[in-house]
C-alpha positions as a printed Julia matrix, in Angstrom:
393×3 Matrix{Float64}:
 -16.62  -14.7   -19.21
 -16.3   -11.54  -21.85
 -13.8    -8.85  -21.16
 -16.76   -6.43  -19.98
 -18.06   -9.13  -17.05
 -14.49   -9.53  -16.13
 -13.42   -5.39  -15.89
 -17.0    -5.3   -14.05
 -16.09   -8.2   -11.72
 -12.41   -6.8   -11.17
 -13.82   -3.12  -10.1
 -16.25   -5.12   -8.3
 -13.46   -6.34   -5.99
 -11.28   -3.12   -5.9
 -14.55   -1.46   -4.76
 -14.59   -4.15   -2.14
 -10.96   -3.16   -0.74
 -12.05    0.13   -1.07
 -15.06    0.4     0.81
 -13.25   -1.78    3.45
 -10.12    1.05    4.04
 -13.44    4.23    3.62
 -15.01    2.04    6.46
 -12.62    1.42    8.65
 -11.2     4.82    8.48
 -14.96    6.26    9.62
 -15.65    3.87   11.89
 -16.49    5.8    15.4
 -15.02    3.1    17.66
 -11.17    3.43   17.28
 -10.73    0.05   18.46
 -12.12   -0.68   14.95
 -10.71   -3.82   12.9
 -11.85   -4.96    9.73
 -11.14   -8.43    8.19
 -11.48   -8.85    4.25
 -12.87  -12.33    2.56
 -12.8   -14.31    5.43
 -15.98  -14.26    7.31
 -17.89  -11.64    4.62
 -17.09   -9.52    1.58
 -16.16   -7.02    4.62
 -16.15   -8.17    8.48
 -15.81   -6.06   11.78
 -14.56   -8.05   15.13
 -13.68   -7.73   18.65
 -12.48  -10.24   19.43
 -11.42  -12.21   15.98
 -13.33  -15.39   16.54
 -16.74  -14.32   15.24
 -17.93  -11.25   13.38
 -19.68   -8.37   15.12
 -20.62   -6.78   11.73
 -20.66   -8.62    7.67
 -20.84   -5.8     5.07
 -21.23   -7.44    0.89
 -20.55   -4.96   -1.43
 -22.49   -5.15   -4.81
 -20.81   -2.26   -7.79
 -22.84   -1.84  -11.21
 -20.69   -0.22  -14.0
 -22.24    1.38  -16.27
 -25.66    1.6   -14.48
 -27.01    2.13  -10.84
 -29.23   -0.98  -11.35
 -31.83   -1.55   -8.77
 -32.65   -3.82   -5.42
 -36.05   -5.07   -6.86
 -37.91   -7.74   -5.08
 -36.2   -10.58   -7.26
 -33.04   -8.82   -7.49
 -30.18  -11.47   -7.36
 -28.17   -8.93   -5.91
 -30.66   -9.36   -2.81
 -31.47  -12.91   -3.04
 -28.12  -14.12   -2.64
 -26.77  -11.83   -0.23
 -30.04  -12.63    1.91
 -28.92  -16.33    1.16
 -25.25  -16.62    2.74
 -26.6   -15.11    5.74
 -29.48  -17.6     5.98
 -26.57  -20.15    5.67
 -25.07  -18.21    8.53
 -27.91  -18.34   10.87
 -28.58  -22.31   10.36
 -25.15  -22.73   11.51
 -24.86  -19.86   14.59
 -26.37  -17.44   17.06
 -26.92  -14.14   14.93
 -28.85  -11.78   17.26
 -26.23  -10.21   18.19
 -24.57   -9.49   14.76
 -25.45   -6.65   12.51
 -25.17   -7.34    9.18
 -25.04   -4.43    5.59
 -25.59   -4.34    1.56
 -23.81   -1.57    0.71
 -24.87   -1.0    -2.92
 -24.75    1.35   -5.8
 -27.73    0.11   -6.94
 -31.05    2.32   -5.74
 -34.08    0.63   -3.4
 -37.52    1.44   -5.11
 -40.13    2.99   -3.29
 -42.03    0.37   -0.99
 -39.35   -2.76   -2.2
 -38.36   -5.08    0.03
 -34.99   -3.64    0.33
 -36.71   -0.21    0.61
 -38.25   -1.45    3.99
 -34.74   -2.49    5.35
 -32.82    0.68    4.79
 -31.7     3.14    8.0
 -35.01    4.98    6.95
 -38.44    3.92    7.49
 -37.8     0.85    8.26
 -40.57   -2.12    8.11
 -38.57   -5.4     8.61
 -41.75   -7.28    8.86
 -43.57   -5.76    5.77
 -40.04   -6.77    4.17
 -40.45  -10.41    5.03
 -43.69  -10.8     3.56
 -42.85   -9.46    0.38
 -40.07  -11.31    0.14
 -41.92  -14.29    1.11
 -44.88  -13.4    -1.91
 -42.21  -13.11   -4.2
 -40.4   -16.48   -3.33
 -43.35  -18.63   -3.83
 -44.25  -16.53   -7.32
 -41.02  -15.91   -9.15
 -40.31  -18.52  -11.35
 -36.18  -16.77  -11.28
 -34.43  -19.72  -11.94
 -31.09  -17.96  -10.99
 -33.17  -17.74   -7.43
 -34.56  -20.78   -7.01
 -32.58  -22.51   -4.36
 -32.09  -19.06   -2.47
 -36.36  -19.09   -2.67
 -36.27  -22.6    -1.42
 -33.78  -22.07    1.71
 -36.08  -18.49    2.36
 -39.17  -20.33    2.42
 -38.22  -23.31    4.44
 -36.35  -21.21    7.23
 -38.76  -20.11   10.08
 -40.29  -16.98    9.8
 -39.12  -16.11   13.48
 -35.25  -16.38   12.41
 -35.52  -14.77    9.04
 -37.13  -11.54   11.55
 -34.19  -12.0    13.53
 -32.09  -11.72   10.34
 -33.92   -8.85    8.86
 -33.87   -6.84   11.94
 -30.3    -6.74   11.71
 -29.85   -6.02    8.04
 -29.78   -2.3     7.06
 -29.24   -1.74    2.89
 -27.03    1.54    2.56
 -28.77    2.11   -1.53
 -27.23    4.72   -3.6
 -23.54    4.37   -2.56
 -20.68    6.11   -4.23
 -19.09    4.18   -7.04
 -15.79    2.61   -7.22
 -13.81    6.11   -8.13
 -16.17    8.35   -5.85
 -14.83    6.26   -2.87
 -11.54    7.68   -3.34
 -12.56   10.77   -2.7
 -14.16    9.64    0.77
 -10.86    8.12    2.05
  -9.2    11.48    1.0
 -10.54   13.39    3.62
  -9.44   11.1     6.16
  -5.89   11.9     4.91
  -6.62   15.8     4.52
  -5.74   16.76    7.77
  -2.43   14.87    8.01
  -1.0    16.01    5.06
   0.11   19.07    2.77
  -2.26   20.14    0.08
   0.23   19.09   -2.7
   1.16   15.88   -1.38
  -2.16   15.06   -0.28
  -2.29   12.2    -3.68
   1.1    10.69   -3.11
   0.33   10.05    0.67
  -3.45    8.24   -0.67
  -1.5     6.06   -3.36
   1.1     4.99   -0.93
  -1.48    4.64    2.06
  -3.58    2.68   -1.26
  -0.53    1.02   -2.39
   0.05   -0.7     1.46
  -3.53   -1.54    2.17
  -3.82   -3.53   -1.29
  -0.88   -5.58   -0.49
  -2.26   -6.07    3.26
  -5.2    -7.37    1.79
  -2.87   -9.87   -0.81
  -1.9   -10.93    2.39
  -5.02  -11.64    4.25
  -6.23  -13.37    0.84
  -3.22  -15.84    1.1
  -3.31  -16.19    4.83
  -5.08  -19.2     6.13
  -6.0   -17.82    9.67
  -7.98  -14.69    9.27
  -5.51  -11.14    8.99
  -7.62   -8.0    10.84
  -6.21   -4.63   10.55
  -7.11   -1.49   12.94
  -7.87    1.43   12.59
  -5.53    2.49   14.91
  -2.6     1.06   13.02
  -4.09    2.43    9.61
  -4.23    5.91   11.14
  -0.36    5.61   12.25
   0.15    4.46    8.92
  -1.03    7.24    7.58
   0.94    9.95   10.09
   3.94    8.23    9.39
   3.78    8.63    5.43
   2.45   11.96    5.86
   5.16   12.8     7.95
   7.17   11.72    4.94
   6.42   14.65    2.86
   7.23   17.47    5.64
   9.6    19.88    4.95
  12.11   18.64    6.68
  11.95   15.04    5.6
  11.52   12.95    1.87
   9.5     9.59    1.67
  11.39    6.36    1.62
  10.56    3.29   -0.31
  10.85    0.49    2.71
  10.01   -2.23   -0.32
  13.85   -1.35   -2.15
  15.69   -3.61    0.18
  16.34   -6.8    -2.27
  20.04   -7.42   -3.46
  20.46   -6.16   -7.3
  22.41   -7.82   -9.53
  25.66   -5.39  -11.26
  25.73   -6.88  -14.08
  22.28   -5.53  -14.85
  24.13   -1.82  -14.68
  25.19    0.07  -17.56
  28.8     0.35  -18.04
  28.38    3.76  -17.22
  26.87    2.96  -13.86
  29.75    0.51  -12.73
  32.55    2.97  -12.0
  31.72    2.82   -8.05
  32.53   -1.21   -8.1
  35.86   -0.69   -9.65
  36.62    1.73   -6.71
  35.52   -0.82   -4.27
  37.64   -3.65   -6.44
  40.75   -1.08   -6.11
  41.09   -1.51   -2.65
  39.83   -5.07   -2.21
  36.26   -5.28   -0.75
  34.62   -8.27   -0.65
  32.0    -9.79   -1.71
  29.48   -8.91    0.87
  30.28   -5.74    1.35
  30.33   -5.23   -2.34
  26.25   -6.39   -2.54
  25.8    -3.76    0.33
  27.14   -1.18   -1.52
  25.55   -1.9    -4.74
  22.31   -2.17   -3.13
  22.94    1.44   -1.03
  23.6     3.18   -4.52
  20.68    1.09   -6.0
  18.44    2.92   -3.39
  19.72    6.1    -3.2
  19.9     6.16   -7.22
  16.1     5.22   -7.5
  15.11    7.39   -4.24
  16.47   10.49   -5.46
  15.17    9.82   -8.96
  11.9     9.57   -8.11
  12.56   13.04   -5.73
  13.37   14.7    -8.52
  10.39   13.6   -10.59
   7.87   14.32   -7.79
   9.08   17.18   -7.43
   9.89   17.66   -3.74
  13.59   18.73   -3.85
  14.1    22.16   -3.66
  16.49   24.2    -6.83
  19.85   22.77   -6.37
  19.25   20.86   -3.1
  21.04   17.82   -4.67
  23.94   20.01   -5.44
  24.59   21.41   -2.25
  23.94   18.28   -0.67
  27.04   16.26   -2.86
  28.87   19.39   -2.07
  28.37   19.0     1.58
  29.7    15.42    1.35
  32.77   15.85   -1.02
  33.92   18.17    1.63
  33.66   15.79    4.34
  35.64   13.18    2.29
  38.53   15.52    1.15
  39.29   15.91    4.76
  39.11   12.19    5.29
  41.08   11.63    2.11
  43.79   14.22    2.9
  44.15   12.72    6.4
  44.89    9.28    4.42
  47.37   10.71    1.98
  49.88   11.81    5.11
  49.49    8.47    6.3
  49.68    6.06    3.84
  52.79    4.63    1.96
  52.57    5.45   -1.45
  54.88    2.62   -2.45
  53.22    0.15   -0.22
  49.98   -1.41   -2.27
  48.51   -3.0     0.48
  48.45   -0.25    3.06
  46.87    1.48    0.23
  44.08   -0.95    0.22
  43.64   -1.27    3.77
  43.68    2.42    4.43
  41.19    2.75    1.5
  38.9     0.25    3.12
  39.11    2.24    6.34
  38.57    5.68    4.53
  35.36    3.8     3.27
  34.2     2.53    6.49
  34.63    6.09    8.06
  32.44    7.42    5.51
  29.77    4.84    5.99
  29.63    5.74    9.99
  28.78    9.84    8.95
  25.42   10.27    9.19
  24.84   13.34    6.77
  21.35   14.08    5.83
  20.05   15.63    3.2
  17.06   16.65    5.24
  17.04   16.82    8.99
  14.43   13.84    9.47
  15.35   11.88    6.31
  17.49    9.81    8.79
  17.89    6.63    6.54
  21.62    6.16    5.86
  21.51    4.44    2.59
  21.02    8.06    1.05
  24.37    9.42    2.25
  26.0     6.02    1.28
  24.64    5.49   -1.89
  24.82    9.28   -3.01
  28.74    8.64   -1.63
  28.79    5.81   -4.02
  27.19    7.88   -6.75
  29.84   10.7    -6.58
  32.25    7.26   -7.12
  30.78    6.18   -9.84
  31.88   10.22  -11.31
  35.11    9.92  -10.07
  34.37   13.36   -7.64
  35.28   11.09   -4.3
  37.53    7.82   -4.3
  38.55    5.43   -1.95
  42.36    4.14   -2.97
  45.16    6.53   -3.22
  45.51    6.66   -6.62
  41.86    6.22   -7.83
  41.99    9.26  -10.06
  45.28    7.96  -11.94
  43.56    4.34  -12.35
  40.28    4.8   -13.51
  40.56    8.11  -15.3
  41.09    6.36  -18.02
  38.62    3.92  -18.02
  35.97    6.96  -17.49
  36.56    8.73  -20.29
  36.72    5.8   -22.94
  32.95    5.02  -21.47
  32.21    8.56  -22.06
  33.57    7.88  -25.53
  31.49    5.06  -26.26
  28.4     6.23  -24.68
C-alpha cells in the first residue's frame, strides 16, 4: 500500500468515527445508541443483541467519485448484507451507504436513495449488470447477487436508502458543531468539540479492543457534552480527568524540586510525597495550559497565590507560638500538621473549579519559590540552596 491509499484509508476511518458521533448526536430518538465495528461500519440498537440500523461509510479524497452500476463501492457493501440476510431475519432492519460519492441519474443506487425511489427497477439493473460485467474485483459479489432469490434481495433493497453527496471528512466537523453551539460560549465553542472529539475517539479505541460489543447513547454523549461545556463558564476552568498517573521527580528540573525538599524537611513519607508531586504535577500543567488558552482573567493567578499565602501565614504564625524552636522533632511534626491543615482548605480559584489538586499543587508551587513553607526554619535552610539554582540556571 503507497502512502496516498494509506492517508485515504486512514481519513476513511476517521470519517467513519465521525459520521458515527454527527449521527448519533441527530438522531430523533434520544434513546439513541450507536455501536462502531462490531455489527457494521456504524450500528444502531435497542436492545444490543441485533442491529436495528447498519450504516457503511465510503470517503473519496481527492474526488467525489460515483455509485455507478459496477461501482465496488456498491457491490461490496450490497455483498456483506447479502451475507447478513443468508444468516438472519432482516425485514425488520434498515440498513444506509452514506457516501461522498454522487448517484447518477437513473443508476441503480439512484433508484435506492430517500428520493424517487424504485427498489425493483434497482434490482434488475443490478441483476443486468451482474451477469454482463466481466469486474473481476466483483465477481464473487455478482455470483452471491445472482444466486440469492430475487424475493430476499427485494427485501434487502427495500430497506437500503443511499444518502449520495455527503459532506467530506472535514465538513462533518462542522455538522457536530452545531450540536455543541447551544451549550457553549462562542469562544470556547472549539475547545469543548476537541475535548468532546478527543473522548469519543478513545471510546471508540475502546469498543475496537473490547470483545463484547461497547454502545454509547446519546443521552450520555449529550451529558458529556454539558459537563465540558460547563467547564468553560465563567465561574469554572476545564480539568484534565486523564492527569492522574504518578510522575516520577527525578524527571523535574532542579529548579522544579524545591517543594520536595520542604516536604523532606519535615519528614513526609513516601506516599505522601508521590501525592504531592503528582498535585503540583497537575496544578503546574492545568494552569499552564489556562494561561495558554487563554481563559484566566489579567492577574487572576496573582490574586489567587495571594489569597492562599495569606491563609498560610496565619497557619504558620499559629505554629511559630507553639512549636519549640530547639526541639527538631516537634518541628517536624508540627510542620506535617501545618501541611495537612492546608490540604483540608478548600480555596478555589473559581467558584465551581471545585477540584482540590489546584489549591494543593499551586500550595506546592508557592514551595517550590520559597513564598510558603512547611518547617520552622524553611527560609534559613533552603535559602541557600535557591539561590545557587538561580545561579546555575
Amino acid at each position: 500500500m503507497n502512502s496516498h491509499d494509506a492517508s485515504a484509508q486512514m481519513l476513511g476511518y476517521m470519517y467513519q468515527v465521525r459520521c458515527a458521533l454527527d449521527l448519533l448526536l441527530s438522531a430523533e430518538n434520544e434513546q439513541s445508541r450507536v455501536c462502531i465495528e462490531r455489527f457494521d461500519d456504524i450500528a444502531f440498537s435497542d436492545d444490543g443483541d441485533t442491529p436495528d440500523i447498519c450504516i457503511q461509510t465510503k470517503h473519496h479524497v481527492n474526488s467525489r467519485g460515483d455509485l455507478t452500476d459496477a461501482s465496488v463501492d456498491l457491490w461490496r457493501t450490497l455483498n456483506v448484507w447479502l451475507n447478513l440476510l443468508h444468516k438472519q431475519d432482516i425485514s425488520n432492519m434498515r440498513f444506509t451507504i452514506l457516501t461522498t460519492s454522487n448517484a447518477p441519474e437513473n443508476s441503480a443506487a439512484y433508484f435506492i436513495r430517500c428520493m424517487d425511489r424504485n427498489p425493483s427497477h434497482a434490482y434488475e439493473i443490478l441483476k443486468s449488470v451482474a451477469k454482463q460485467s466481466a469486474s473481476a474485483k466483483n465477481k464473487g459479489y455478482y455470483e452471491l447477487f445472482l444466486t440469492t432469490a430475487k424475493e430476499s434481495v427485494l427485501v434487502l433493497l427495500n430497506n437500503v436508502t443511499i444518502i449520495d453527496g455527503n459532506k467530506c471528512v472535514l465538513n462533518v466537523v462542522d455538522s457536530i458543531k452545531k450540536s455543541i453551539r447551544y451549550s457553549s460560549r462562542p469562544e470556547y465553542e472549539e475547545k469543548v468539540y476537541e475535548r468532546i472529539e478527543g473522548w469519543w475517539f478513545k471510546k471508540t479505541i475502546e469498543a475496537l479492543c473490547s470483545y463484547e460489543p461497547i454502545f454509547i447513547s446519546q443521552e450520555q454523549i449529550r451529558s458529556l457534552i454539558n459537563d465540558v461545556s460547563s467547564e468553560y463558564a465563567q465561574e469554572n476552568l476545564p480539568i484534565d480527568t486523564e492527569l492522574t498517573e504518578d510522575i516520577d521527580i527525578e524527571s523535574f528540573p532542579d529548579s522544579e524540586r524545591v517543594f520536595c525538599e520542604q516536604l523532606r524537611l519535615i519528614d513526609v513519607k513516601s506516599a505522601r510525597m508521590k501525592t504531592s508531586i503528582r498535585d503540583y504535577y497537575r496544578a503546574f500543567i492545568h494552569r499552564n495550559n489556562w494561561i495558554k488558552d487563554e481563559l484566566l482573567y489579567i492577574d487572576e493567578l496573582e490574586r489567587y497565590e495571594e489569597r492562599l499565602v495569606d491563609e498560610w501565614q496565619h497557619l504558620f504564625a499559629r505554629m511559630q507560638d507553639d512549636v519549640d524552636a530547639n526541639d527538631e522533632t516537634e518541628k517536624q511534626k508540627a510542620g506535617r500538621t501545618l501541611l495537612g491543615n492546608i490540604e483540608d482548605k478548600n480555596i478555589r480559584i473559581r467558584d465551581k473549579c471545585s477540584d482540590t489538586f489546584v489549591m494543593r499543587g499551586s500550595y506546592h508551587m508557592l514551595a517550590n519559590r520559597l513564598k510558603v513553607g512547611w518547617h520552622l526554619d524553611f527560609l534559613q535552610r533552603l535559602e541557600s540552596l535557591l539561590k545557587e539554582e538561580r545561579a546555575s540556571s
